[in-house]
Phi, psi and omega in degrees: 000045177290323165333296194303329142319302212279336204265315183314310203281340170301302188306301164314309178261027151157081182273353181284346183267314173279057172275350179262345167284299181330301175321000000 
């Protein structure tokens, strides 16, 4: 589950577009 790393630290630097990711 490394993807859930990447997607967190993405949602910080551009959680408005991954805001249903960001959750």
């Amino acid at each position: 589950m490394y993807r859930l790393n990447e997607i967190r630290i993405s949602c910080r630097y551009r959680h408005n577009q991954i805001r249903l990711s960001c959750r």
